[in-house]
C-alpha positions in Angstrom: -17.1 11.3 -8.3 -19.1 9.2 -5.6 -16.7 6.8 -4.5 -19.7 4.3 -2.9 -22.1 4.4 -5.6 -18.9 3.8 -8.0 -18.1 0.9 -5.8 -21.5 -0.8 -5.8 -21.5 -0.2 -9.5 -18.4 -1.9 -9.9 -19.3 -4.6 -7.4 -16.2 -4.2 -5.3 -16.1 -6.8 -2.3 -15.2 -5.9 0.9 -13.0 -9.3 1.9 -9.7 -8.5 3.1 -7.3 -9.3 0.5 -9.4 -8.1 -2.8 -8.0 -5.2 -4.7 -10.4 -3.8 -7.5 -9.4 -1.4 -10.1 -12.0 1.2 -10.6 -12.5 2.9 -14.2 -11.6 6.5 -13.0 -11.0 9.8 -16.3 -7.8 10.8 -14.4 -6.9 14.7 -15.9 -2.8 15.4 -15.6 -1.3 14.9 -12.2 -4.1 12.7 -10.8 -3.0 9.1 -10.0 -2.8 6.7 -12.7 -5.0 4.0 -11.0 -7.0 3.7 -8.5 -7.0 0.3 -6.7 -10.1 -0.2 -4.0 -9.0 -3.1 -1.5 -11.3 -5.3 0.8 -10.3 -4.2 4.4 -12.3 -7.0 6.0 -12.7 -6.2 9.6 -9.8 -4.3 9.4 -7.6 -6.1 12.0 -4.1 -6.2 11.4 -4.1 -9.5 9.7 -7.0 -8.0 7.4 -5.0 -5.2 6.8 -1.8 -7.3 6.1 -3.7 -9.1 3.4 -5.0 -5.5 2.1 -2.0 -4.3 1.1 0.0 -7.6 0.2 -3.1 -7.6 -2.3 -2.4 -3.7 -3.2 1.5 -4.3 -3.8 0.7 -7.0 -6.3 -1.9 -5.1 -7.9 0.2 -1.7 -7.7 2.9 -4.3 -10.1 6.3 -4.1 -9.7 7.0 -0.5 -10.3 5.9 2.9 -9.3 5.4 4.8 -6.2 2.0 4.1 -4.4 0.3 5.9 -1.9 -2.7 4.6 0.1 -5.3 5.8 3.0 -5.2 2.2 4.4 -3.3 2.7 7.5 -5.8 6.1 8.5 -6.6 5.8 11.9 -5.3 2.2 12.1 -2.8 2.3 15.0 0.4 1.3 15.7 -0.4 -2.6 15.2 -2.5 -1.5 11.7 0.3 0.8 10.5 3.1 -2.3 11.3 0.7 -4.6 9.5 0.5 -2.6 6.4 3.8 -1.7 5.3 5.0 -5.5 6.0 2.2 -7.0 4.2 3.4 -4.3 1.2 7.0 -4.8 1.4 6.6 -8.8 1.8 4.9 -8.7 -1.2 6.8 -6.9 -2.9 9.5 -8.9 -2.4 10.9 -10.9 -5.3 13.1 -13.5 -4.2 16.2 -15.1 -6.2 16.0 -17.6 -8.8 18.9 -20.0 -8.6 20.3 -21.1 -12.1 19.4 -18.0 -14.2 21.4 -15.2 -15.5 20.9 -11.8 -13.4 18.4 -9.8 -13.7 18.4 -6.0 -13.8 18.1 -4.7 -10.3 14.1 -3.7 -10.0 13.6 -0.1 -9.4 13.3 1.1 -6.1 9.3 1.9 -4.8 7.9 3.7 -1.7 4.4 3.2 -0.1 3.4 6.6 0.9 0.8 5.9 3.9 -1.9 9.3 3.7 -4.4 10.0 6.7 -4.0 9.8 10.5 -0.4 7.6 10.9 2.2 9.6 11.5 1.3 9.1 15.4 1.3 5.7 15.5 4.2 4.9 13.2 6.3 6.1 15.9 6.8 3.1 17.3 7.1 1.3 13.7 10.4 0.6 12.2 9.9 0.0 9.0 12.7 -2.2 6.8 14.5 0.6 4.7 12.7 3.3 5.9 14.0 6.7 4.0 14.0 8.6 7.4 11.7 11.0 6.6 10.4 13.3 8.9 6.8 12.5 10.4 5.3 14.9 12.2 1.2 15.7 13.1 -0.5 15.6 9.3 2.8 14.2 7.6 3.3 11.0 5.4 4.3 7.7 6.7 7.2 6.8 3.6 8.4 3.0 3.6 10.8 1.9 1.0 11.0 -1.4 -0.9 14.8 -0.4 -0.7 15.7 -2.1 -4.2 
């Protein structure tokens, strides 16, 4: 698969903030979606919108795993797992009944980050190890 020529097939705009769903024939243990997102100019506000936009179209539940914090730096890497875990935040709603607690979901940042999340601290981070070459794993902590 040619993910450009898929992309101008499908239209897929580059603004920060737009998540695209891509048709995709996924065969057993591929992902189950795959979600293109508008990186803008990729500063770390662009990048915050990025992946406020991938948490929401992601939904509620489910592991995800993204390249969007590859080679972003420290300020890039911070930027996307807040922009994921703000919005994947779902606040209170006075004067209902409880809900069931939602499950639990980690963002599993792939490519060049492990270097520059060093210096990120992450809200419920699972502590796992990240060395050269490993993930970057932030929890929604739920």
């Amino acid at each position: 698969m040619d993910l450009a020529e898929l992309c101008a097939a499908e239209e897929v705009p580059g603004e920060a903030g737009r998540a695209t769903r891509l048709p995709v024939a996924a065969p057993d243990g591929s992902p189950r979606r795959l979600l293109v997102l508008g990186v803008g100019d990729s500063s770390p506000a662009a990048l915050r919108r990025a992946a406020a936009a991938l948490a929401r179209a992601a939904g509620p539940a489910g592991d995800v795993a993204t390249t969007l914090a590859d080679g972003a730096g420290e300020d890039g890497v911070r930027a996307v797992v807040e922009g994921f875990l703000l919005a994947s935040h779902t606040p209170p709603v006075s004067g209902r009944r409880a809900a069931a607690e939602p499950a639990a979901r980690r963002l599993l940042l792939l490519g060049d980050v492990s270097a520059a999340a060093a210096g990120v601290h992450a809200p419920s981070h699972d502590g796992s190890p990240t060395g050269p070459g490993s993930p970057v794993i932030a929890s929604t902590g739920r």
